[in-house]
N, C-alpha and C positions, 0 to 999 in steps of 0.2 A: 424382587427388590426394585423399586422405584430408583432410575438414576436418571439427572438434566444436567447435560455437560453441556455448557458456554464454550465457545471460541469466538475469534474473529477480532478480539482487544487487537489494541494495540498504539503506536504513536501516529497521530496525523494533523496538519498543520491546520488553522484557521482556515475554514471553508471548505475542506476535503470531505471524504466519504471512507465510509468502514463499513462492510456488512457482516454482522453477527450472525450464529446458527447457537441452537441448542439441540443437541441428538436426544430423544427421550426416549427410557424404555422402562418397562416393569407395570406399564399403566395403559388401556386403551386412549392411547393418545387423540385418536378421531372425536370421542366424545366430550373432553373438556376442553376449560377454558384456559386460555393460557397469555403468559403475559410479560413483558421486559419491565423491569425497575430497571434504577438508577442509585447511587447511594454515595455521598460523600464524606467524609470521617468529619462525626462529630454534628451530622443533619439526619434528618428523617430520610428512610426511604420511600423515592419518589416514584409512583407510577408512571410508565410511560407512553405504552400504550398496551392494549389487550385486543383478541381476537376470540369468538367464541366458535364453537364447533358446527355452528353455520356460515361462518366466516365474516361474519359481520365487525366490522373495529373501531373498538375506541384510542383518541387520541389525547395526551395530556395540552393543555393549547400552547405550550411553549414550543412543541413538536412539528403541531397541523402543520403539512406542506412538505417538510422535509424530511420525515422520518417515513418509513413502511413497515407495518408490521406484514406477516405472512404466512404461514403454514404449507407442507407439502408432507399429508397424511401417509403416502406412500413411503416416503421416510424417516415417518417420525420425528420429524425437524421442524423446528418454529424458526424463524427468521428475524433480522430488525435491520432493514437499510437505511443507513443513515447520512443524511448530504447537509452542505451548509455548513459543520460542525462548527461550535463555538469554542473559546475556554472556556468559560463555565460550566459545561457539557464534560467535563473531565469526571468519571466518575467511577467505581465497579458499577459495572451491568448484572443483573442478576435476572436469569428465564424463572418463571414461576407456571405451576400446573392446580390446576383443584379441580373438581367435577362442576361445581360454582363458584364465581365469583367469590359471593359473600362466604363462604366456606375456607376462602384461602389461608386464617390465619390458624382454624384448629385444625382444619385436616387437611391443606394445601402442600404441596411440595417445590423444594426451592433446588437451583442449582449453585455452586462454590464460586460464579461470580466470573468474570471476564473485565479486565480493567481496561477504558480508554484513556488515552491522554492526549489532548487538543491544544499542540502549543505551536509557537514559534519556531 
């Protein structure tokens, strides 16, 4: 059974740092692609960044610079450091897996979300 459990939400002020993990298990985690959204009620889920199983990564461009995505294969955990934060950035995070990319929407797997909140 496939499970991507998020942590690492939480409250932090304009311009601080939060680092997210997702633990993944039930799926050869070393071989896919995997990836943080973002999602605010009532907007599209936004991609934020992705990393693929050569570790190559993409950035959404609101992110470049202060975000890192990550992987650490030996423990099944994908990562998402985050600096600078904005309000805006207030959002559920959600970790995402699929074996590709383009696959993610019919047979990708999501995890139940980790909420930030970026306030004063």
């Amino acid at each position: 059974q496939v499970q991507l459990v998020e942590t690492g939400g939480g409250s932090v002020q304009p311009g601080g740092s939060l680092r997210l993990s997702c633990a993944a298990s039930g799926f050869n985690f070393r071989t896919y692609w995997m990836a943080w959204f973002r999602q605010v009620p009532g907007k599209e889920r936004e991609e934020v960044a992705s990393i693929e199983y050569d570790l190559s990564t993409v950035y959404s461009d609101s992110v470049k610079g202060r975000f890192a995505i990550s992987k650490d294969n030996t423990k099944s955990t994908l990562y998402l450091e985050m600096n600078s934060l904005k309000p805006a950035e207030t959002a559920m995070y959600y970790c995402a897996a699929s074996l590709r990319a383009d696959w993610l929407q019919d047979h990708g797997y999501w995890g139940q979300g980790t909420q930030v909140i970026v306030s004063a």
